[in-house]
N, C-alpha and C positions, 0 to 999 in steps of 0.2 A: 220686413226682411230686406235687406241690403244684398244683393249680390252682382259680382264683379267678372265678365268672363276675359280670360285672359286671350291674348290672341299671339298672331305669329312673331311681330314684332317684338312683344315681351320675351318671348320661350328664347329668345337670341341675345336677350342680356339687354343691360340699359343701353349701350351704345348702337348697336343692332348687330354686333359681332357674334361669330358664335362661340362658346364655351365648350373646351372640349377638359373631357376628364381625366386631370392629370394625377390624381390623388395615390400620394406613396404611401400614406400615412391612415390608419382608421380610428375611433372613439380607443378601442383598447390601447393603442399604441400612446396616443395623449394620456389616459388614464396612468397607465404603467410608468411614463417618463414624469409625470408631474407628483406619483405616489397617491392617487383617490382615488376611488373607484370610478364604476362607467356610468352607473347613474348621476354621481357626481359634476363628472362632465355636462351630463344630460341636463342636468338641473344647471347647473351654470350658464349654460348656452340659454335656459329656457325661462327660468327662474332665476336672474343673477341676486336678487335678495335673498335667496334662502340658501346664497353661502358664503362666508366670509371673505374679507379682501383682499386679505390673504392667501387661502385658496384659489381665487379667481385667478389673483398674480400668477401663481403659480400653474393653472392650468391655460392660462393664455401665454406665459413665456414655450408652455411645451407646443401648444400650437404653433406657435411663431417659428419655435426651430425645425419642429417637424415638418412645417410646410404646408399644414390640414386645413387651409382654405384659411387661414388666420385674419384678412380681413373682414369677411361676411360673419364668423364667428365671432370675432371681437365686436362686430356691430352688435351683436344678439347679447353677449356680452353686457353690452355698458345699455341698455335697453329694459324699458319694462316690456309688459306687453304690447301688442299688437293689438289685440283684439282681433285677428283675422287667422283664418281655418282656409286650408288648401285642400280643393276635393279635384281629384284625376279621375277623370272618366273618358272613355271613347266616345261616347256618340247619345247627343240629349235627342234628337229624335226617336230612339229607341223608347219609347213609353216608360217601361219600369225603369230605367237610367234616371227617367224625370220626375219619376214620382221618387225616387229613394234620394235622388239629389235634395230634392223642394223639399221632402220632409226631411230633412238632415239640418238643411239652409233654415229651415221656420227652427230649429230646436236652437241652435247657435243664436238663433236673432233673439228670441227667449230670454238667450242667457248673458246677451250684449256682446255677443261675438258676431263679425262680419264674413259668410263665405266669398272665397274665390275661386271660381270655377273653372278647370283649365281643361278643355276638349282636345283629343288627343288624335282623334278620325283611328284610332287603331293604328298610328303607325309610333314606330317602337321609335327612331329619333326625334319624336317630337314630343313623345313620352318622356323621356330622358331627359326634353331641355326644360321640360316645365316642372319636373322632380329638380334639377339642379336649380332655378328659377326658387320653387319653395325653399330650398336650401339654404340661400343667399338672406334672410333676417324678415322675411315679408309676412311671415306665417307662424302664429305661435305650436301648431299640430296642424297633421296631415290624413286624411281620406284619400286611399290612392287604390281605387277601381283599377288597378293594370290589364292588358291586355295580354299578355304573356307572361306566366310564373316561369317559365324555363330560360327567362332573358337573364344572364347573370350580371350584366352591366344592370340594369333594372333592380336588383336584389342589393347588390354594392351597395346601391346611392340611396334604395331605403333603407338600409343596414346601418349606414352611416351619417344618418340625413341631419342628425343633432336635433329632431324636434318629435312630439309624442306621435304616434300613430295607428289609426283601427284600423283594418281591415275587414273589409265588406264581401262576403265569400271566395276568401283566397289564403291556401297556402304557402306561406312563406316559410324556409330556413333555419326559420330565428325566431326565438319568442315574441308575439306582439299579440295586443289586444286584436277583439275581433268578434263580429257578429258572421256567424254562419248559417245558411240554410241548410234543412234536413231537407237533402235531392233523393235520399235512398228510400225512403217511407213510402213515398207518393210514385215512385218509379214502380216499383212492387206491386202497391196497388194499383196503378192502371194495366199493366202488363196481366192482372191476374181477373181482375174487371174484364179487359178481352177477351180472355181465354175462357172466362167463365158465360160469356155471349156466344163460343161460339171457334173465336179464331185460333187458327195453329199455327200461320203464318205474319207475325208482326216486324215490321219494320221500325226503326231507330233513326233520326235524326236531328245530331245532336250539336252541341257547341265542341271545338277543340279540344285534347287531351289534354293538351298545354295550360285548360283551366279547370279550377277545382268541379264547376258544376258538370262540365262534361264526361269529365275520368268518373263521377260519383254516380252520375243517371246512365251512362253505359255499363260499369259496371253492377246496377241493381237491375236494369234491364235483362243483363246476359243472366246474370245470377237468377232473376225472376222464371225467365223462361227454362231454363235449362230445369231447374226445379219442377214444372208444369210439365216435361218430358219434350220442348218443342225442339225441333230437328235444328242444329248448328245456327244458336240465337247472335254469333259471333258475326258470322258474314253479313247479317241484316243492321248489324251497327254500322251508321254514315257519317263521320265527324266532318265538319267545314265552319269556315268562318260566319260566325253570325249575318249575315246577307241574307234578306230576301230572293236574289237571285242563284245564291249558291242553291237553293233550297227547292226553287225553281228547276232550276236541270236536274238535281238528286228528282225530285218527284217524278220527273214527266221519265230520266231513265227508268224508274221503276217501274211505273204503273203501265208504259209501255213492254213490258217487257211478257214469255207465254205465262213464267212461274212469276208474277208481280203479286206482292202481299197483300191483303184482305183488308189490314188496317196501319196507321203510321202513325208513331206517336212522334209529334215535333218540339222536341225538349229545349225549346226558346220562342221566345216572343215575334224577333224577324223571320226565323223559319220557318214557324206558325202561317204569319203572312204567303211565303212562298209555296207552301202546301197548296193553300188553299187557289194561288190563281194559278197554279200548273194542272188541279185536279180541274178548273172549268177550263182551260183552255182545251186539253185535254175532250172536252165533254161529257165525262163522267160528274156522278151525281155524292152526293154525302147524306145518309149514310150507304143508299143504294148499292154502289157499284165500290166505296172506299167506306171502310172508317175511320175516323183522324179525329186524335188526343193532342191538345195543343198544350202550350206550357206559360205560364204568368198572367194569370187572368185580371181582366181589367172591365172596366164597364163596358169595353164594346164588345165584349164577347157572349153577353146574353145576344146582342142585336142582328149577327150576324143569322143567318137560313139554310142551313138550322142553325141554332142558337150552339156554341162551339162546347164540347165536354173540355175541362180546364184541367192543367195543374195549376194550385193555385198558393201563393205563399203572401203575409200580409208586407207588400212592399214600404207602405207606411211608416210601418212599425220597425222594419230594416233599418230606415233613414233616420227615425227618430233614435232608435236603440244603439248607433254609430257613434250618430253626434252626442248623444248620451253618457260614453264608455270613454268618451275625446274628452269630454267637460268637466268629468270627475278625474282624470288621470291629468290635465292643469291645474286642476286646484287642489291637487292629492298626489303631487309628483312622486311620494315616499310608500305607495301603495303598489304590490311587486307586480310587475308588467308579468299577463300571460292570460289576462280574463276572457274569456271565452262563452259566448251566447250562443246557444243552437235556438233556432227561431224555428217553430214546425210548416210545414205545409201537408199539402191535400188534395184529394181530385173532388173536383165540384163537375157532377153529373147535367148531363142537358142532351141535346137531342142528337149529335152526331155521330152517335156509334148505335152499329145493330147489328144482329148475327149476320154472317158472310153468306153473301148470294153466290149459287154457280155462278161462276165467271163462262162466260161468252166467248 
């Protein structure tokens, strides 16, 4: 496996200028003025053998007057493949980021395709330049992990981005492939796994609303509990940015607190981590004095003391099933965009929950 990580220099254009987004014009607008449809387009930009040359004329003259980025399209244009796949992610130190990346990277390299990986740190303009960056002919399809569904510049420029794309649990707009995890199944069941130990008071902390897994595990949380009779499951939900430290200050406000919860379930991987070193800073004990449901399980989560209760979903299988739904929709560009994978997950049981002790 080949992989390429892009850096800041690139995301600023080949000059090192930056790119701002001036576009009048979208895929329908080219579509409608040239007389083909939007796959059409699509396939032209992506596949220019599989439409005549005639057509192309005609959908690169509407380009041109339209305005719709007409050089980088007409590269793509007069181009075969790439052989190269754009994956947008925030941040590869996050574990499952790297394992769903790596297995996405091994299935492309399989298939003689090369990934290039563009790290975004979570901030939304440099998201932006490394989507217009795949735009520009470098990229035959794109894997775009965004950090915000609610950014509409974001949505734009994959709306209109001319090349194929999955989506790896996110809400988009607009029809596109896409592997999703099932977050409501395994929410349910830990919230009810607690309840049935014991607690009445649980705690929620979760990723932003602004992403599909957060909106989906708070609301089967609330829904969970409220169902089980437990008192206003609404105000125990904590949304913040994936940080270990955000998750950090949510614990230690809580568990410091007279009415602090019994148990937290941390519905990500970094705030899993921050749980856990707020509760010993802290100097309370797991599952003693808390009990804590962590979320993406990985092999170091038997290792930890106690060994951590998981949600757990097969990340592997994510990254393979991506690049999977990328590599038949190139070589299948006439098969209709909207396919849709729900992947399941689970709670994998282990030593860190037990019924709630008087508190002190």
């Amino acid at each position: 496996m080949i992989t390429f990580l892009l850096s800041l220099s690139i995301a600023a254009g080949q000059n090192g200028t930056e790119k701002q987004l001036t576009r009048k014009a979208t895929i329908k607008d080219v579509a409608r003025a040239a007389g083909v449809s939007d796959m059409t387009v699509s396939r032209a930009a992506n596949r220019p053998e599989s439409v005549s040359v005639e057509t192309r004329g005609k959908i690169f003259d509407a380009m041109e007057s339209l305005g719709y980025k007409p050089n980088a399209l007409a590269r793509s244009m007069r181009r075969r493949s790439t052989h190269q796949i754009g994956y947008l992610t925030a941040d590869l130190t996050i574990t499952p980021n790297a394992i769903m990346a790596q297995s996405a990277g091994q299935t492309f390299a399989e298939a003689g395709y090369r990934q290039i990986i563009a790290i975004s740190n979570g901030q939304l303009e440099l998201e932006h330049k490394f989507l217009e960056q795949f735009q520009s002919g470098i990229v035959d399809g794109m894997i775009p992990m965004i950090s915000d569904e609610s950014s509409q510049k974001t949505v734009d420029l994959l709306q209109n981005c001319g090349v194929p794309i999955v989506a790896i649990d996110r809400d988009l707009p607009f029809t596109v492939d896409a592997v999703l995890s099932d977050h409501r199944a395994p929410m349910i069941k830990a919230v009810k796994y607690l309840h049935d130990i014991g607690h009445r008071d649980i705690a929620l902390l979760c990723s932003p609303q602004t992403m599909r897994p957060g909106r989906i595990r708070s609301a089967a949380f609330v829904e969970a509990a409220q169902q089980l009779g437990h008192t206003d499951p609404e105000a125990r939900v904590f949304s913040m940015p994936q940080r270990p430290e955000e998750a950090f200050a949510a614990t230690q406000f809580l568990l410091s607190r007279a009415d602090r919860p019994t148990a937290l379930i941390a519905a990500a991987n970094q705030l899993t981590f921050g749980v856990l070193q707020a509760i010993q800073s802290l100097g309370m004990s797991i599952p003693c004095d808390v009990s804590v449901i962590g979320a993406d399980d990985t092999i170091v989560s038997p290792l930890f003391r106690p060994a951590l209760t998981m949600i757990s979903r097969d990340l592997v299988e994510i990254g393979k099933a991506a690049a999977g739904l990328l590599i038949e929709r190139l070589r299948q560009p006439e098969t209709a965009v909207g396919r849709i994978l729900m992947l399941g997950s689970d709670v994998v049981l282990r030593d860190s929950c037990s019924s709630p002790q008087k508190k002190k």
